[in-house]
N, CA, C and O atoms as a DFTB+ gen file, in Angstrom:
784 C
 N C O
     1  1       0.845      -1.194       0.000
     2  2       0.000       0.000       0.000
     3  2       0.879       1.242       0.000
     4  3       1.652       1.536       0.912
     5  1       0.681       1.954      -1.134
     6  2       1.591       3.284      -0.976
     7  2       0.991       4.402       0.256
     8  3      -0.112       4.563       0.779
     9  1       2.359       5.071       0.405
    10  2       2.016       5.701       1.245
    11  2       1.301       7.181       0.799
    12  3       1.686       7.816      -0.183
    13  1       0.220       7.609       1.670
    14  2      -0.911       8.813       1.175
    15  2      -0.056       9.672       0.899
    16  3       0.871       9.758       1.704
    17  1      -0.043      10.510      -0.185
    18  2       0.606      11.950      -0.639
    19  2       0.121      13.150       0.319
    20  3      -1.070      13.302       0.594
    21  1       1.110      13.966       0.790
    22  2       1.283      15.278       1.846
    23  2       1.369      16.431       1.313
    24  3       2.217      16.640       0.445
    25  1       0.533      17.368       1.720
    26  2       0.749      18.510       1.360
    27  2       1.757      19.203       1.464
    28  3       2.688      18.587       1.985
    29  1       2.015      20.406       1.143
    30  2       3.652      20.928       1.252
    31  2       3.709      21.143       3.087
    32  3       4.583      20.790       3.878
    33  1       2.556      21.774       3.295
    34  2       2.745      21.517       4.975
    35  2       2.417      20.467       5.686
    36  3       2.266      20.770       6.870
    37  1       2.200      19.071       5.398
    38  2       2.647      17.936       5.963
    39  2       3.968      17.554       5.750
    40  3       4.610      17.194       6.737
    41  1       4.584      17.562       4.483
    42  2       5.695      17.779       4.000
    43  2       6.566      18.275       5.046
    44  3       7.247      17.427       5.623
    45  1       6.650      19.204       5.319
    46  2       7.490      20.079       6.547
    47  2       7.430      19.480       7.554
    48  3       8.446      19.001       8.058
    49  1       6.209      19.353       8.108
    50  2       6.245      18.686       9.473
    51  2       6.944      17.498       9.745
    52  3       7.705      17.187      10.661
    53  1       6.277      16.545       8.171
    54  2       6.969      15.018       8.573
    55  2       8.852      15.118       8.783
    56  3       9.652      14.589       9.555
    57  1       8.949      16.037       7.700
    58  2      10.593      16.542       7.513
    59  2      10.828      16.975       8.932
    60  3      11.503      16.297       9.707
    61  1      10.256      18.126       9.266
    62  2      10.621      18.300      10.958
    63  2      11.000      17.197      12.048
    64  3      11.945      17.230      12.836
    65  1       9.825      16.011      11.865
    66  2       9.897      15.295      13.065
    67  2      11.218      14.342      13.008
    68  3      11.986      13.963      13.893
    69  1      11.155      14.044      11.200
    70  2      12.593      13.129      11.078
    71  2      14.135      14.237      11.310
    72  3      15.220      13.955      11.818
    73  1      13.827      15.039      10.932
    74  2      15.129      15.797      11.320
    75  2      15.077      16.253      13.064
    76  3      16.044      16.615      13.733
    77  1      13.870      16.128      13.455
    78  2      14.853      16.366      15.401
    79  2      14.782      14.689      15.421
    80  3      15.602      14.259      16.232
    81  1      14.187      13.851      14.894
    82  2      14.691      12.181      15.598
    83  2      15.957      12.355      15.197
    84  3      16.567      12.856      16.141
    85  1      16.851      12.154      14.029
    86  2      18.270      12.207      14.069
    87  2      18.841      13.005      14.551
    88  3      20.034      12.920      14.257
    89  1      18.567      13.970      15.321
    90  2      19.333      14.752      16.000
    91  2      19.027      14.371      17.458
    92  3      19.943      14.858      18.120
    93  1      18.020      13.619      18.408
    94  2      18.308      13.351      19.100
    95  2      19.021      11.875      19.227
    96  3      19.884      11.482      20.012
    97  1      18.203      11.085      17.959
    98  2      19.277       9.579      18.039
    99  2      20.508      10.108      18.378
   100  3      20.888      10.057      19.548
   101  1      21.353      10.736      17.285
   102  2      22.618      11.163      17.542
   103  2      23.382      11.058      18.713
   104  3      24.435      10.451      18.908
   105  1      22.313      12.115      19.876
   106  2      23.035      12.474      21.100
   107  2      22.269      11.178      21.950
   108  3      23.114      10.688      22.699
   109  1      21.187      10.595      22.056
   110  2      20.984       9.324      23.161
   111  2      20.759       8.223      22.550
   112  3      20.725       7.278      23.338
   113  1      20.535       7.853      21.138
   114  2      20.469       6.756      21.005
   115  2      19.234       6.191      20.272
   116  3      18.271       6.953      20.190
   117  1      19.150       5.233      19.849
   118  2      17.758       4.998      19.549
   119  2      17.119       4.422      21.101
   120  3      15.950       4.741      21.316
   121  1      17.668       3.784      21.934
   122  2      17.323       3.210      22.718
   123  2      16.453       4.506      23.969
   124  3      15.485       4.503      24.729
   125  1      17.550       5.477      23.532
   126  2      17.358       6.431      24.535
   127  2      16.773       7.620      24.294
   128  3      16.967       8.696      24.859
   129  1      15.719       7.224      23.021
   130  2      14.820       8.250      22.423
   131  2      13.898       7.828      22.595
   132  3      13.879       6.613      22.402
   133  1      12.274       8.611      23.145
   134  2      11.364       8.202      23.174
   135  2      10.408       8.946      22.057
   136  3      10.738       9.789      21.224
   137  1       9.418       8.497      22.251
   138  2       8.239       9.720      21.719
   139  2       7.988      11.006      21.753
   140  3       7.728      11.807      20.855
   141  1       8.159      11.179      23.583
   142  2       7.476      12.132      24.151
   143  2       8.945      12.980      24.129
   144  3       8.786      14.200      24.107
   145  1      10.072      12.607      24.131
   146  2      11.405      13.759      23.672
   147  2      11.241      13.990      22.551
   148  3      11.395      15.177      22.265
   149  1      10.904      13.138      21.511
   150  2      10.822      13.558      19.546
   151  2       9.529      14.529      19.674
   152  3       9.651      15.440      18.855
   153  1       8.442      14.633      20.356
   154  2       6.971      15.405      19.897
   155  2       7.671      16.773      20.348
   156  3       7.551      17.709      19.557
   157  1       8.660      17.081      21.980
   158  2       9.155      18.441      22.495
   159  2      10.093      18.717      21.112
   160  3       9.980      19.689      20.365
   161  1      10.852      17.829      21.002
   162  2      11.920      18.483      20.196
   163  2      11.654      19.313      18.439
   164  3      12.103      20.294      17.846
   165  1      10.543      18.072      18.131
   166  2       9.929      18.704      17.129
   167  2       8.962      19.661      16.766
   168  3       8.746      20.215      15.689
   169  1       8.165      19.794      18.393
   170  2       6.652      20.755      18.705
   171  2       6.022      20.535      17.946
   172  3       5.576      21.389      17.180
   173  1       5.686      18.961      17.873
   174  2       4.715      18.518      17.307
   175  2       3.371      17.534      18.671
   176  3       3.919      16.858      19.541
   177  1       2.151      17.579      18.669
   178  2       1.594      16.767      19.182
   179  2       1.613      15.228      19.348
   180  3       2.613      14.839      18.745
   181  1       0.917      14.112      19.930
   182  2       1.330      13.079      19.964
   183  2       0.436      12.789      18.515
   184  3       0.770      11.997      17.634
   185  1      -0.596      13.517      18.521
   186  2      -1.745      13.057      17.541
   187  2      -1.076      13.217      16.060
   188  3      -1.251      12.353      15.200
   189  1      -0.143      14.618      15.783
   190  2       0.210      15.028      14.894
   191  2       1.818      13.861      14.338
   192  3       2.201      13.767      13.172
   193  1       2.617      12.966      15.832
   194  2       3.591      12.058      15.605
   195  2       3.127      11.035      15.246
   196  3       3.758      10.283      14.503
   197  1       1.461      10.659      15.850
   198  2       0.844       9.156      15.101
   199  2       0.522       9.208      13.702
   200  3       0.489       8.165      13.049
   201  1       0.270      10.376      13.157
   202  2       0.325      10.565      11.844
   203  2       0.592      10.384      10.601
   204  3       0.079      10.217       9.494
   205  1       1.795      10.493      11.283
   206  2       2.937      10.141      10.318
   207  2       3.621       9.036      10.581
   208  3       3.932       8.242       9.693
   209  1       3.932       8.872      11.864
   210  2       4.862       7.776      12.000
   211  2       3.832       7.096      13.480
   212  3       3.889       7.521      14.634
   213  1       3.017       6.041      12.999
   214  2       2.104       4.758      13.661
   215  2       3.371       4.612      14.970
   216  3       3.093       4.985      16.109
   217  1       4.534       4.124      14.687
   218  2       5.212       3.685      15.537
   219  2       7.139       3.883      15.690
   220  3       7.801       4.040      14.664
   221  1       7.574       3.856      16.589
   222  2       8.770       4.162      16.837
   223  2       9.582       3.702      15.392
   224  3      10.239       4.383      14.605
   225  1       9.206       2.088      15.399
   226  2      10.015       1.619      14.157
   227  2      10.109       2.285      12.543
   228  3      10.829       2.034      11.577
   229  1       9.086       3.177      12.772
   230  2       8.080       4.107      11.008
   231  2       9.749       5.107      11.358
   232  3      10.813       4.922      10.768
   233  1       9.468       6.186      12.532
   234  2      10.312       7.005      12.500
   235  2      12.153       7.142      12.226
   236  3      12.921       7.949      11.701
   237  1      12.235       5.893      12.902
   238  2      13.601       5.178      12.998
   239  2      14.033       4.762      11.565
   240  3      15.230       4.768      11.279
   241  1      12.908       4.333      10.481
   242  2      13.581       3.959       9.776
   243  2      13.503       5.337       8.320
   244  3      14.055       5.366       7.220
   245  1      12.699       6.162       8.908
   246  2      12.731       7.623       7.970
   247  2      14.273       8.063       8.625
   248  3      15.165       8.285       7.806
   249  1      14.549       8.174       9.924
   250  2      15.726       8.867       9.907
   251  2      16.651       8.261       9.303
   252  3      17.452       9.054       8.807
   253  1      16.966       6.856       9.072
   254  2      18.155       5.864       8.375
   255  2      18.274       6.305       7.025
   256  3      19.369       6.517       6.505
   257  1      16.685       6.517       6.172
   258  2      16.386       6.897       4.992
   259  2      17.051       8.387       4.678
   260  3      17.714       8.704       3.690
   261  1      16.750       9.041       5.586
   262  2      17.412      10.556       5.606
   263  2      18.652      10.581       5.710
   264  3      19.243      11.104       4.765
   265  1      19.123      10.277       6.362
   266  2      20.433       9.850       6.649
   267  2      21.803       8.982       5.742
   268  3      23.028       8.861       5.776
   269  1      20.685       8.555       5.016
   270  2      21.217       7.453       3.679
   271  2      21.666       8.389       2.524
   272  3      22.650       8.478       1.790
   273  1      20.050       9.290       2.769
   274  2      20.277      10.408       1.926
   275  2      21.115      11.552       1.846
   276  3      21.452      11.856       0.702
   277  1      21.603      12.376       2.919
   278  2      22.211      13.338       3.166
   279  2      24.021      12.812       2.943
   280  3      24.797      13.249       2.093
   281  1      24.273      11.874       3.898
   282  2      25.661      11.721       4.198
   283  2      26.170      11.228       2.562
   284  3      27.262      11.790       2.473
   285  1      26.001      10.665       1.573
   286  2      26.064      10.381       0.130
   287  2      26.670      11.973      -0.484
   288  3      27.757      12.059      -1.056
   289  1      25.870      13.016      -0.274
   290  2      26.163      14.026      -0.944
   291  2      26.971      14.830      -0.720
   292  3      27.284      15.656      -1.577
   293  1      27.614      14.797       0.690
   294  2      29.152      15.347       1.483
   295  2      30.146      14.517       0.323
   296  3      30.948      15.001      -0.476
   297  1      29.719      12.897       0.589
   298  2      31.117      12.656      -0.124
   299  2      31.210      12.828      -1.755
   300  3      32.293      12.723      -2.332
   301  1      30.134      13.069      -2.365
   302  2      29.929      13.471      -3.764
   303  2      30.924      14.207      -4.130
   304  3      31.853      13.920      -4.884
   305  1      30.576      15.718      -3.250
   306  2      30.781      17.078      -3.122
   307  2      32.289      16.866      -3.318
   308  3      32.853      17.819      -3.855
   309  1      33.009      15.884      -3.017
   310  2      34.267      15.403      -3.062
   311  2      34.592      15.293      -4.039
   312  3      35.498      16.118      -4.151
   313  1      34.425      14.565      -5.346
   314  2      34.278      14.317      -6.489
   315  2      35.179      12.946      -6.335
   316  3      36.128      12.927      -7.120
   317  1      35.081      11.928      -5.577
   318  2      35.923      10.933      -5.647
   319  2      36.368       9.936      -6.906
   320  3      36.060       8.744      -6.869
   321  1      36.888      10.332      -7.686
   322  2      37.387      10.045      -9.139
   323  2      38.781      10.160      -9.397
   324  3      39.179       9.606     -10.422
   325  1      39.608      10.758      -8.691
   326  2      41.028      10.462      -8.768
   327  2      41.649      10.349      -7.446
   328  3      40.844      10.678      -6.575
   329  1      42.778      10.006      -6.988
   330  2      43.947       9.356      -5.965
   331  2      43.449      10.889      -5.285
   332  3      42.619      11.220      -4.439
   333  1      44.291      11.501      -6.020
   334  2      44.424      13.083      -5.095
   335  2      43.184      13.585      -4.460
   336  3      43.102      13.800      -3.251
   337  1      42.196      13.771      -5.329
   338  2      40.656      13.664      -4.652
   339  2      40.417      12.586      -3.281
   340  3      40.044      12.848      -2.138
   341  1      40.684      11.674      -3.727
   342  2      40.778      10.664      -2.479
   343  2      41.069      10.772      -1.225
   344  3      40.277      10.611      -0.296
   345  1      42.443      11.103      -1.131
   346  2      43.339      11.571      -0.318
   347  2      42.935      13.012       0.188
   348  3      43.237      13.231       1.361
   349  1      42.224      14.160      -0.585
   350  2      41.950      14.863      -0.017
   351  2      40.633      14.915       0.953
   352  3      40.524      15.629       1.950
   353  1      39.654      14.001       0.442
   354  2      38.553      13.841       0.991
   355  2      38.778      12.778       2.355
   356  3      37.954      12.783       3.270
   357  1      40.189      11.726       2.376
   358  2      40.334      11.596       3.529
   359  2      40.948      12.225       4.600
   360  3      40.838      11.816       5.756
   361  1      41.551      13.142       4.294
   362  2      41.940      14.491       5.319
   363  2      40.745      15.284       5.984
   364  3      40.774      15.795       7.104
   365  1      39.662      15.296       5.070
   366  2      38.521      16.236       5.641
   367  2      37.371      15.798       5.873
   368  3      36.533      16.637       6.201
   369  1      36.935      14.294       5.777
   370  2      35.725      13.938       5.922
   371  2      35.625      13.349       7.298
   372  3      36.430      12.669       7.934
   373  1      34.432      13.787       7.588
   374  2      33.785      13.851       8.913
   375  2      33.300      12.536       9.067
   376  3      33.200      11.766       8.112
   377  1      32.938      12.185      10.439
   378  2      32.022      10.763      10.718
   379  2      30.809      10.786      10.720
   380  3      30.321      11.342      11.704
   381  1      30.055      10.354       9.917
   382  2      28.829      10.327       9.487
   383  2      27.900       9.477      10.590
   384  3      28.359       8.424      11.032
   385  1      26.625       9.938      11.013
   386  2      25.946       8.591      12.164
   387  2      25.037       7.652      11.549
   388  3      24.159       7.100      12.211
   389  1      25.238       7.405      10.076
   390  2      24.635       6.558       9.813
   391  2      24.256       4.890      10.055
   392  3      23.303       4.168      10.348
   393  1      26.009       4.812       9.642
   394  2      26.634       3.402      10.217
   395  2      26.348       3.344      11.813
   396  3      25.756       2.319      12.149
   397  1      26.616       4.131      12.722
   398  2      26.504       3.912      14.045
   399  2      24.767       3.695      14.172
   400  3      24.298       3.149      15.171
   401  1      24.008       4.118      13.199
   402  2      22.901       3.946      13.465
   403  2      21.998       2.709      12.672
   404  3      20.809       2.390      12.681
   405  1      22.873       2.344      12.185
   406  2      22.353       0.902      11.557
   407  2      22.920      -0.378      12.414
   408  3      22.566      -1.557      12.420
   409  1      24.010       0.373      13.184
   410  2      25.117      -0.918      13.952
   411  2      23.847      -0.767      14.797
   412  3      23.015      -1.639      14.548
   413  1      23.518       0.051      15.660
   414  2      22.346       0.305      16.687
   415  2      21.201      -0.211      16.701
   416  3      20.610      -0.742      17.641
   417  1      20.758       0.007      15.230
   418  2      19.476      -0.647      14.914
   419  2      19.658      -2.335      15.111
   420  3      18.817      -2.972      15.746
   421  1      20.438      -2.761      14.708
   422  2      21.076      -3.973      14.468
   423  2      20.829      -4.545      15.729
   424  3      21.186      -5.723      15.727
   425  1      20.536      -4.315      16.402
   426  2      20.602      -4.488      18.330
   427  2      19.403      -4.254      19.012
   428  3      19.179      -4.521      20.193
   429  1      18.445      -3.602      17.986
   430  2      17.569      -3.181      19.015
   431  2      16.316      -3.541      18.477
   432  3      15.332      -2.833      18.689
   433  1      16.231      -4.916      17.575
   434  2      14.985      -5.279      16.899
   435  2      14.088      -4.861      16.193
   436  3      13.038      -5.455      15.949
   437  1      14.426      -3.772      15.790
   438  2      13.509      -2.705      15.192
   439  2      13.741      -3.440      13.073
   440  3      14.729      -3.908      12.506
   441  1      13.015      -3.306      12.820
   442  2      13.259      -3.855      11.465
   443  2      13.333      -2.366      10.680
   444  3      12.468      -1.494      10.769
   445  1      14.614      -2.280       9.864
   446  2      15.225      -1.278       8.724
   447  2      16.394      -1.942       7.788
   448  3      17.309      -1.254       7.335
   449  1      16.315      -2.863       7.629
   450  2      17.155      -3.638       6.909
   451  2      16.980      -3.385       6.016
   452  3      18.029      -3.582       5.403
   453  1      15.963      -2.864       5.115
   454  2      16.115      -2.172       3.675
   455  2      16.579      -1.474       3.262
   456  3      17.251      -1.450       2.231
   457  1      16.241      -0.461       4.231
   458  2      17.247       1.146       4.373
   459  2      18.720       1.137       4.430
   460  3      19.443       1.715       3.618
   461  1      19.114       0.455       5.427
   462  2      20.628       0.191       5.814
   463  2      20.752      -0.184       4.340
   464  3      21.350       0.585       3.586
   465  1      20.195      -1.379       3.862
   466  2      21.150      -1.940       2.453
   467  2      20.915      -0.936       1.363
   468  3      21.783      -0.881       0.492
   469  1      19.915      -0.158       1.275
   470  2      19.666       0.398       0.084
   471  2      20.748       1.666       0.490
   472  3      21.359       2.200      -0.436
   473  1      20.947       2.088       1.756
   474  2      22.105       3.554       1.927
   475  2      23.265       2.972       1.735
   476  3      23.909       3.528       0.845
   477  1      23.821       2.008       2.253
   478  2      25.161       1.006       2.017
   479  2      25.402       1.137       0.266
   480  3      26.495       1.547      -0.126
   481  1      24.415       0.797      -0.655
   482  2      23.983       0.574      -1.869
   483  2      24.761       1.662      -2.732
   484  3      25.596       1.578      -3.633
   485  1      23.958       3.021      -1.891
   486  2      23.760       4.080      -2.624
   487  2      25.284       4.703      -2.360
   488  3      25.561       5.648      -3.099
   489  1      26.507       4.224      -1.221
   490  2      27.464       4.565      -1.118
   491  2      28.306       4.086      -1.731
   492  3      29.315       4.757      -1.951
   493  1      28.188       2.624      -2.275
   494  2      29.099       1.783      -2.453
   495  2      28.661       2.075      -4.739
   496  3      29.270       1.653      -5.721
   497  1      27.710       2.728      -4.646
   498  2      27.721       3.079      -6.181
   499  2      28.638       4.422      -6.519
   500  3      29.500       4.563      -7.386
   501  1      28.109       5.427      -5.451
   502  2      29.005       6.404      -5.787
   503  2      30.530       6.020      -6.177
   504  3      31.134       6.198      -7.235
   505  1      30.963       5.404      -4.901
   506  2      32.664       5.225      -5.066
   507  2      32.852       4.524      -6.612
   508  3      33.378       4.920      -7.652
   509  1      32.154       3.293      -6.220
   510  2      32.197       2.632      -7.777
   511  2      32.175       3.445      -9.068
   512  3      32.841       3.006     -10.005
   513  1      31.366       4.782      -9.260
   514  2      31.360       5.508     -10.192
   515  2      32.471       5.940     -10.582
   516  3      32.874       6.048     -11.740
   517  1      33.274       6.336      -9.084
   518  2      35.006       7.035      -9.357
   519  2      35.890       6.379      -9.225
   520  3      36.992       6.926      -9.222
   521  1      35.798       4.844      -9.049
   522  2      36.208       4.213      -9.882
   523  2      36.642       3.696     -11.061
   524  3      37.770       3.348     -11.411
   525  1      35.563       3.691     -11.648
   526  2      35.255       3.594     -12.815
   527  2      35.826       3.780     -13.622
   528  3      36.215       3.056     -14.538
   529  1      36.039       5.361     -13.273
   530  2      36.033       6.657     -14.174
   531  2      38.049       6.899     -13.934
   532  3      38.859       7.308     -14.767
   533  1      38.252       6.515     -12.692
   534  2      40.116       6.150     -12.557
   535  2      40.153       5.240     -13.534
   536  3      40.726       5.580     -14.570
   537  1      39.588       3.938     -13.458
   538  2      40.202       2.862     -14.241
   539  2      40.119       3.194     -15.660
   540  3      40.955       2.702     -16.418
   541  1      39.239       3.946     -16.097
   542  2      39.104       4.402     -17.317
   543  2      40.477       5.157     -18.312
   544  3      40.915       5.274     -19.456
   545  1      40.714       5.530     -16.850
   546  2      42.154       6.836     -17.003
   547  2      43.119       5.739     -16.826
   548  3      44.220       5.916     -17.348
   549  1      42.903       4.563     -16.144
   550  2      44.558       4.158     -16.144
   551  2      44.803       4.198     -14.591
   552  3      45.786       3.647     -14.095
   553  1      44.094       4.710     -14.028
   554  2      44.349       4.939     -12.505
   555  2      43.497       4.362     -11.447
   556  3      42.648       5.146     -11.022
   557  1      43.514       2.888     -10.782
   558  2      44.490       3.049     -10.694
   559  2      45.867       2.183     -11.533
   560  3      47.069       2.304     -11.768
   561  1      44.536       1.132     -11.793
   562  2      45.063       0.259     -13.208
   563  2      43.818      -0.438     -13.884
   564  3      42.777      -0.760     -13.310
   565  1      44.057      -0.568     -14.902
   566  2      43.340      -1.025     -16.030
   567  2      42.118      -2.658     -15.241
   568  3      40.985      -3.135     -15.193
   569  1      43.418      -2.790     -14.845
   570  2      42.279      -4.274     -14.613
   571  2      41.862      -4.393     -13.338
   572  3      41.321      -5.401     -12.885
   573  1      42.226      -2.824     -12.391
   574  2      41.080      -3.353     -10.872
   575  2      39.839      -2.892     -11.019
   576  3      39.529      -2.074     -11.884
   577  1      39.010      -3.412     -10.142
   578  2      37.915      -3.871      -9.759
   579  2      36.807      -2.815      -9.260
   580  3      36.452      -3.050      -8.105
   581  1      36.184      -1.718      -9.851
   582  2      35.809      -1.269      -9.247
   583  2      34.928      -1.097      -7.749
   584  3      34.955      -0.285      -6.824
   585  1      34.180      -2.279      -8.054
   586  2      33.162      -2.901      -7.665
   587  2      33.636      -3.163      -6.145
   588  3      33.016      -2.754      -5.163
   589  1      35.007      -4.019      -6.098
   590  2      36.054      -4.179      -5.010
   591  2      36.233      -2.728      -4.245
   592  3      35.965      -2.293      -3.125
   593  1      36.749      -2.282      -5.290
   594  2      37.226      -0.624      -4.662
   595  2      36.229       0.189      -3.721
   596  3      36.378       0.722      -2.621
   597  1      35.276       0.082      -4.498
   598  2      34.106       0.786      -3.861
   599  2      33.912       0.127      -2.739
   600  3      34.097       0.919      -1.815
   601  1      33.605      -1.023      -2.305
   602  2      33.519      -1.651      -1.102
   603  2      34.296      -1.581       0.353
   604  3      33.955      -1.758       1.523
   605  1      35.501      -1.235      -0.322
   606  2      36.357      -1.055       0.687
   607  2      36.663      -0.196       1.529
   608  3      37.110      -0.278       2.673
   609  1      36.262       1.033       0.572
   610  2      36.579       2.767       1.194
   611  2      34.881       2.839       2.191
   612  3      34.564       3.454       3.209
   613  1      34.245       2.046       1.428
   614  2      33.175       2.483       2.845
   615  2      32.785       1.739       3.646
   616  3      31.738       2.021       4.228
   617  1      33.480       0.537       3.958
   618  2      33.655       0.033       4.837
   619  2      35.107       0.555       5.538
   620  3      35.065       0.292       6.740
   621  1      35.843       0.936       5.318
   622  2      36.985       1.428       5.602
   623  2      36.322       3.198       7.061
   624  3      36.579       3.646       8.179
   625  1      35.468       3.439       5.917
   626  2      34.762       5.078       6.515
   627  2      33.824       4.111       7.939
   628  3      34.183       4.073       9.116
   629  1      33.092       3.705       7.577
   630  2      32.244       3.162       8.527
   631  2      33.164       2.562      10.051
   632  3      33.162       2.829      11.253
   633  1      33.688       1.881       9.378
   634  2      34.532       1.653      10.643
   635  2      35.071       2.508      11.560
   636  3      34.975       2.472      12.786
   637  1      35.787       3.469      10.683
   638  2      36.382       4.547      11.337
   639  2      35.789       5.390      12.058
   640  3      36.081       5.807      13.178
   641  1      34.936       5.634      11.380
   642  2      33.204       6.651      12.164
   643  2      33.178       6.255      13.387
   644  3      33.428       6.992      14.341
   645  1      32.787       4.719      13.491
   646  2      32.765       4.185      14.533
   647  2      33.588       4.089      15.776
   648  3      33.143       4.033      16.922
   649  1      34.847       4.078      15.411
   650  2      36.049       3.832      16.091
   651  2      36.247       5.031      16.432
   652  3      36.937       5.123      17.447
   653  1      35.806       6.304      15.841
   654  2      35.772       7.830      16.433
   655  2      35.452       7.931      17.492
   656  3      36.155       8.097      18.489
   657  1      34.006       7.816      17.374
   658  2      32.563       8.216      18.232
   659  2      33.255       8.002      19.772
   660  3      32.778       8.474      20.803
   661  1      34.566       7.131      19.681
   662  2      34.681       6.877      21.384
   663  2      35.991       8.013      22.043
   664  3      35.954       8.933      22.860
   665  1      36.838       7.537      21.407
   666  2      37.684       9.128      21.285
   667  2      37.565      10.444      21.281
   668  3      38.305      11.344      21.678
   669  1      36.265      10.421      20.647
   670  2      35.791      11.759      20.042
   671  2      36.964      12.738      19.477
   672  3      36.998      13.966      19.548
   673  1      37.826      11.937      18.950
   674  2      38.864      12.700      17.401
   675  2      39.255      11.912      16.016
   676  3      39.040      10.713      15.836
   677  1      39.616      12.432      15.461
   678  2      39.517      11.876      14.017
   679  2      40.486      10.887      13.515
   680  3      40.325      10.377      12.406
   681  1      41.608      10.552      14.364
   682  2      42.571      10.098      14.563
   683  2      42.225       8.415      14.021
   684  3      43.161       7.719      13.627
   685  1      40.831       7.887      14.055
   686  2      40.733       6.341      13.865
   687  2      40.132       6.330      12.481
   688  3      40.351       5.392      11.715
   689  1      39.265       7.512      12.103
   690  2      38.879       7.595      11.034
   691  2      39.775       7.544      10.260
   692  3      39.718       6.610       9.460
   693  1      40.777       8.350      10.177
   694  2      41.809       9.309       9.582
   695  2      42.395       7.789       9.048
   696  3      42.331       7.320       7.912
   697  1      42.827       7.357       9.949
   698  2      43.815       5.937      10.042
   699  2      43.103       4.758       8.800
   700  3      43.532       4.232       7.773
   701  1      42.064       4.728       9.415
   702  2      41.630       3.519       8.381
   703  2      40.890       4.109       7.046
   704  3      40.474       3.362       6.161
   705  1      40.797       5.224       7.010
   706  2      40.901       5.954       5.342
   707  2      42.492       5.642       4.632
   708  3      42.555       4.847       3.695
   709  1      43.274       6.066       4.954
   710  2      44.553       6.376       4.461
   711  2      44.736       4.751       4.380
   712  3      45.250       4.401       3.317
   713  1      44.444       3.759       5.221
   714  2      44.622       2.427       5.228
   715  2      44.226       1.684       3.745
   716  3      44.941       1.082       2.943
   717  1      42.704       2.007       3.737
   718  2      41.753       1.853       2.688
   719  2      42.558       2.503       1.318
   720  3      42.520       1.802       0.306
   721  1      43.265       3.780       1.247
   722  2      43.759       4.102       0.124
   723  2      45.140       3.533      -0.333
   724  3      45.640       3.577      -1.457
   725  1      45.671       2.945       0.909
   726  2      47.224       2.154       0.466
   727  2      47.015       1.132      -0.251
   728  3      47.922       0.719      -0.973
   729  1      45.692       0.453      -0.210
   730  2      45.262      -0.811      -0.575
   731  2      44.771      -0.330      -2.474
   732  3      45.055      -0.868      -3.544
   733  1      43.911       0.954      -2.111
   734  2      43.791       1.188      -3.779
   735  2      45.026       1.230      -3.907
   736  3      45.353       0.157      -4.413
   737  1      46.177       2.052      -3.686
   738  2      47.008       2.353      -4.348
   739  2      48.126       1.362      -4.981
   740  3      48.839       1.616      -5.952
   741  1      48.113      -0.070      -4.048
   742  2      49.114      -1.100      -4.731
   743  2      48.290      -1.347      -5.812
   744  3      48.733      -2.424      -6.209
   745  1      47.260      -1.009      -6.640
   746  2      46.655      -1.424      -8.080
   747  2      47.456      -0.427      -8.536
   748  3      47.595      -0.905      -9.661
   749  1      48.047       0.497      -8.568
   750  2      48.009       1.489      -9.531
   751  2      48.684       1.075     -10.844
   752  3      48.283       1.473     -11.937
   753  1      50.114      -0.044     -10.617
   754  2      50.919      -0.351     -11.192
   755  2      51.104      -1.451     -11.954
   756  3      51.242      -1.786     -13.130
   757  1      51.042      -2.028     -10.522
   758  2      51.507      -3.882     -10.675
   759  2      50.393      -5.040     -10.395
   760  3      50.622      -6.237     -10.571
   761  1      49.453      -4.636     -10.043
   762  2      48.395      -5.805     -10.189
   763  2      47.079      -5.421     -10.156
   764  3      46.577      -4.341      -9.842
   765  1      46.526      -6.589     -10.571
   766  2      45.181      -6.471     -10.368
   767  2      44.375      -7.284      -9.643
   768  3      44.746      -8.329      -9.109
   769  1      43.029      -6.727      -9.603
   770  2      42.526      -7.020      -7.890
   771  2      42.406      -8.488      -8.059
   772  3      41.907      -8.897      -9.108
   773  1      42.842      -9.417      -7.067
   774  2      42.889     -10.759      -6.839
   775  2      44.233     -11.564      -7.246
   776  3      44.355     -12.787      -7.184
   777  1      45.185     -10.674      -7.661
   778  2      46.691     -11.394      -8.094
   779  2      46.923     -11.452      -6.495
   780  3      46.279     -10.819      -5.658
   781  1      48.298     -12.613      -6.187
   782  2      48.822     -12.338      -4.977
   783  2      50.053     -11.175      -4.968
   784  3      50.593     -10.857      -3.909
């Protein structure tokens, strides 16, 4: 059953309520978000949160969706298509709470397993695109893998995100980016993905 079409001011609101849930997931958690903190934070009613979102699990999995959506277009903005691009976007990219919020979900029975795979999806195409578009050039060689490549740098990011969040500095991110790019970088020359 599709879901009923919103006016431009339901539109807003629903947008409202998912943008203060990820902003309080963020700071307590899914575990440690209720209703009655998402209706203050958003100044929305309870009548106006059943609305839209029947139940905790509706909201939880709009913020994953949002979230799938937004953090994709930071690393765009990057243009990840050559080494140097690469390298620069691992100097400056931030930890995203997506992954921490799918690791979360993952734990807390709530069903979003679509979302998680379809945002995972939508990350692991981008890279693949600038991929692509290196191997095309020769860079980093002719016969790696995009497909590989792409997989790695965001699992590489995810991890790191993660491995932040406890430190609270960039120092783990940082690490397993630059990690992730040593690994593109032995293609550049001498092999291709799956030689020993």
């Amino acid at each position: 059953m599709d879901a009923p079409r919103l006016t431009p001011k339901g539109q807003a609101t629903r947008a409202r309520i998912v943008e203060a849930a990820a902003e309080l997931v963020a700071g307590r958690g899914v575990h440690g978000t209720g209703n009655g903190q998402l209706r203050a934070r958003a100044g929305v009613s309870g009548s106006q949160l059943a609305h839209y979102f029947p139940d905790k699990a509706g909201w939880v999995r709009a913020v994953l969706e949002w979230r799938a959506g937004t953090a994709p277009a930071g690393h765009r903005r990057a243009q990840p298509d050559s080494l140097d691009r690469l390298r620069s976007w691992a100097e400056h990219v931030r930890p995203d709470e997506f992954g921490a919020l799918a690791a979360e979900l993952a734990k807390s029975g709530l069903d979003g397993h679509d979302e998680v795979r379809a945002g995972f999806d939508r990350w692991t195409e981008l890279f693949r695109g600038g991929f692509q578009a290196m191997r095309d050039r020769g860079e980093p060689a002719p016969r790696a893998d995009p497909g590989h490549l792409a997989r790695v740098l965001p699992a590489a990011y995810q991890g790191g995100s993660l491995l932040t969040r406890a430190p609270s500095d960039g120092t783990a991110l940082r690490d397993a980016l630059h990690g992730a790019l040593a690994h593109v970088t032995k293609f550049r020359k001498t092999r291709g993905v799956g030689e020993a």
